[in-house]
N, C-alpha and C positions, 0 to 999 in steps of 0.2 A: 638807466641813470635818471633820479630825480633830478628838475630844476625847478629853479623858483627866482622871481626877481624881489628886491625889495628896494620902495621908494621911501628915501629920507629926508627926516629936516633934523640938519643940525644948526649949533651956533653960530653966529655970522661970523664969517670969515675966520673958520675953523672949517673951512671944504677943502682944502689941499691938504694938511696934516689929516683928515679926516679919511679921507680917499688911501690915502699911504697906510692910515692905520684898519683898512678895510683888506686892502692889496695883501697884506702880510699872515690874513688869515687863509687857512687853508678848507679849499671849498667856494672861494671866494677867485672867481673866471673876469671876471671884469669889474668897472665900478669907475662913474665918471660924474660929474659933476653938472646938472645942469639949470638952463631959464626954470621957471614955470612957478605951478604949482611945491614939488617937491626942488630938497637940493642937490640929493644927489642917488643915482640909481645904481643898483650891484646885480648882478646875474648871480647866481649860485648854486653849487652842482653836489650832490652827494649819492653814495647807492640806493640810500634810504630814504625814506619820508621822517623816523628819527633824527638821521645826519643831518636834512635842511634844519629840521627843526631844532635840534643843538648848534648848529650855526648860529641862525638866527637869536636864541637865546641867550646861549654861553657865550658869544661874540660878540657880537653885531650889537646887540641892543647894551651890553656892557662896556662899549665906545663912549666913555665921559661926556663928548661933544654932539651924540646922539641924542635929537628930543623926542621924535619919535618915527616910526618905522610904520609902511605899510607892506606886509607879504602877500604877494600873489604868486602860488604855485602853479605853475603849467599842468596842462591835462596830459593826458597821455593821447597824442595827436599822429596825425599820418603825417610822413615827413615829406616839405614841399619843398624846403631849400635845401640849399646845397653847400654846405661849410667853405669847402675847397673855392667857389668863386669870391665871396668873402676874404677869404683870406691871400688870392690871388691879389683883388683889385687893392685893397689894404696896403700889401707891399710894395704895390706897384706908387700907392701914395695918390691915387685917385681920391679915394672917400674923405675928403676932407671935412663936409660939410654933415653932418651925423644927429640926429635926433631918436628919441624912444619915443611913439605915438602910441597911446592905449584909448579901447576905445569901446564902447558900448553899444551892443549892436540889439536886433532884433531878437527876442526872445526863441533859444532855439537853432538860429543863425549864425552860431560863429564861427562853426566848419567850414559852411557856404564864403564867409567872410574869409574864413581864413586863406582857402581854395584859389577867392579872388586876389586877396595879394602876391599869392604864389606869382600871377603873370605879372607884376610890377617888379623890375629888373634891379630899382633901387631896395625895393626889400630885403636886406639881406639877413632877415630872421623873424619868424612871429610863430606866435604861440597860442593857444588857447589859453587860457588862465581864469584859474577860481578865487575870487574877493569878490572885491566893489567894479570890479574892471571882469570883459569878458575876453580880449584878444589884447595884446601888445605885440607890436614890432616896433623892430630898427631900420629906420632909415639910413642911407648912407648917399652921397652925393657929391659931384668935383665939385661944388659949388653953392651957397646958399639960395640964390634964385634957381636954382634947380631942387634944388629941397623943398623948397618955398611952395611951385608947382605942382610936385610930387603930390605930398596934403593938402592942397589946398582944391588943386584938378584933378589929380588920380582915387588918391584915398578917400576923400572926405565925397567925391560922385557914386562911390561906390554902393550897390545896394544894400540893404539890411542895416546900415550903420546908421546909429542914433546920433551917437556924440563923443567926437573924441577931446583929447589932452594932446598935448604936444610941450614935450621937454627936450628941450634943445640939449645940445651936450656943450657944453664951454670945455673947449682944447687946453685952453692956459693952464688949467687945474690937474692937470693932468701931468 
């Protein structure tokens, strides 16, 4: 299975019609809306490296309310997480408090990086990934000061890491 995430800016306050009209494409695993830099991020999954990339094309970028789109394909990485806990604590309505961090690490280093978020419990997904960006994960959290913590004390002491992004996920939009 290819993925790939892609970070967007659309028009202001066109991110919930925006988000619905992402959701309804197929190929298209997730997609939330959040702070930062970008406004809104999508996961996305196909057999092919064609499929993302007719996604992304024939889709995604043909969203009227879409300015413009960055794709970051994941590598093909050793698998550290674990879906099943994810989708565990999810239902259980714990992870309330949710962020995508990408982050730019040391030339070389982002297995090592990735390796080391394996052991942070709030991790519940990273990737290696080729763009502008070298690793992305999701945080997940009961709580914003515990999110807060997580990047601020866990992720961001970590070795090999230059600099990350942090995009909060806003719930409303969803």
């Amino acid at each position: 299975m290819v993925t790939a995430y892609v970070l967007m800016n659309c028009a202001m306050g066109s991110e919930r019609s925006t988000i619905s009209s992402l959701n309804a494409i197929d190929g298209v695993t997730e997609s939330h809306g959040t702070f930062g830099l970008y406004d809104i991020v999508a996961k996305i999954e196909s057999d092919t490296d064609d499929g993302i990339r007719n996604i992304v094309t024939e889709a995604i970028r043909k969203i009227p309310k879409i300015h413009s789109t960055m794709t970051l394909t994941r590598s093909e990485s050793e698998e550290l997480f674990k879906p099943a806990e994810k989708l565990i604590a999810a239902m259980l309505g714990k992870n309330l408090a949710q962020a995508y961090v990408v982050i730019h690490t040391d030339k070389g280093e982002e297995y090592a990086v990735l390796r080391n978020l394996s052991h942070i419990p709030e991790i519940k997904e990273a990737d290696v990934i080729f763009g502008f960006y070298d690793v992305l994960c999701k945080v997940e959290a009961s709580e914003y000061t515990t999110l807060e913590k997580v990047i601020t004390k866990a992720i961001r002491s970590l070795p090999h890491i230059r600099t990350t992004m942090t995009l909060n996920v806003i719930a409303e939009q969803e």
